[in-house]
C-alpha positions as CSV (number, residue, x, y, z in Angstrom):
1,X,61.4,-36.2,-32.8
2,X,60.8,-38.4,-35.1
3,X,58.5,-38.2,-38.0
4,X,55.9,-40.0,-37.0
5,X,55.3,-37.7,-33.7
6,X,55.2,-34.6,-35.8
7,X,52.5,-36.3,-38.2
8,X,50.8,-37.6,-35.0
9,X,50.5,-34.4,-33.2
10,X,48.7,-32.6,-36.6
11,X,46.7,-34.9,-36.7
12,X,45.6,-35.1,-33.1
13,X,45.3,-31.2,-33.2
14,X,43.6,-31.0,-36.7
15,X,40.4,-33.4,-34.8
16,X,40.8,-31.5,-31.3
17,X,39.9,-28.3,-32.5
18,X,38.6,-27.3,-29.0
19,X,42.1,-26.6,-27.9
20,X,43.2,-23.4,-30.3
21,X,46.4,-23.3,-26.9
22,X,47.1,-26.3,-27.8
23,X,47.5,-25.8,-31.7
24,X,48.7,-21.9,-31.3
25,X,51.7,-23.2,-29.0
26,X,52.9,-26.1,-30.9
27,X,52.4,-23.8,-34.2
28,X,54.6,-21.0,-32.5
29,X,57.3,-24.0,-31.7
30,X,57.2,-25.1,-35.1
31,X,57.3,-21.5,-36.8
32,X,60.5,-21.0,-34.3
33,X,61.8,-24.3,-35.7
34,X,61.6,-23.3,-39.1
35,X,63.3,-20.3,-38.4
36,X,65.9,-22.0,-37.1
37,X,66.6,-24.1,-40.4
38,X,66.1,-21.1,-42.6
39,X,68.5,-18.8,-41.1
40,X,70.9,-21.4,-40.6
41,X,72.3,-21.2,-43.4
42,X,72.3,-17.2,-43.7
43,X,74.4,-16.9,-39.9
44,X,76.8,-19.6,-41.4
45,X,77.4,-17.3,-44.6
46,X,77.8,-13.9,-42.8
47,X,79.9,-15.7,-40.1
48,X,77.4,-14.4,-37.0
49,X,78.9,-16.5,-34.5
50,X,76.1,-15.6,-32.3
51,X,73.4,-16.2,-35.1
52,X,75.0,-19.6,-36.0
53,X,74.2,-20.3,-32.4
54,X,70.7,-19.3,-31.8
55,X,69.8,-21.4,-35.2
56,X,71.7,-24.4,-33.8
57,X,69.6,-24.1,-30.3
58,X,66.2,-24.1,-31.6
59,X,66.9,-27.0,-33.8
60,X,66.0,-29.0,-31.0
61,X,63.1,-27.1,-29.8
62,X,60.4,-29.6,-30.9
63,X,61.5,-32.1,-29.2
64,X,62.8,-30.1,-25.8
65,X,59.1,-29.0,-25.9
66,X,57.7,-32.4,-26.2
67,X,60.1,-33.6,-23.2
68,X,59.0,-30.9,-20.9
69,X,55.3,-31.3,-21.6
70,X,55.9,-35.2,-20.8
71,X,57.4,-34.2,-17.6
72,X,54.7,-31.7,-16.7
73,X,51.8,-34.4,-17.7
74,X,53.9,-37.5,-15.3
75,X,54.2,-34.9,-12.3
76,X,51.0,-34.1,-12.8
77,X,51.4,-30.4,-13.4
78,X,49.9,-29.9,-16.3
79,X,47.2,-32.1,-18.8
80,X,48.7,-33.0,-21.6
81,X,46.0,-34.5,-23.9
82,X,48.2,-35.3,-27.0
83,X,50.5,-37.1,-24.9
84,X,48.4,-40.4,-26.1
85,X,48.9,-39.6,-29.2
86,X,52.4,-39.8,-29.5
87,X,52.7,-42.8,-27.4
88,X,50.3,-45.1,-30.0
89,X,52.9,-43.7,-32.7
């Protein structure tokens, strides 16, 4: 994702406070995220193979979210509000 989505999507959920999902979800992502950059570091010192890992994977959660809410909204699974948003980015 690029930086411009992530500014975007606070934006869009800091005037949509009618969707505390919405904001709780993408918070949880982004807390996950951060996680992932912070322990980084740690798994690479302690060589934890399996911890290296796990940081690497969520790494690219943000944007594996965003994807699979995009597909959702197209197939018409699942509304997907903020989807405008990033597309006027």
């Amino acid at each position: 994702m690029r930086l411009q989505e992530f500014h975007a999507l606070k934006v869009w959920h800091r005037q949509h406070g009618r969707h505390p999902v919405e904001k709780n979800v993408w918070d949880a992502v982004l807390t996950i995220w951060l996680l992932g950059w912070v322990g980084a570091p740690s798994a690479f010192l302690l060589h934890s193979g399996w911890g290296e890992a796990a940081c690497l994977s969520v790494l690219f959660l943000p944007g594996l979210y965003v994807a699979l809410r995009r597909w959702l909204h197209r197939a018409r699974l699942l509304r997907c509000d903020w989807i405008g948003a990033l597309n006027r980015s």
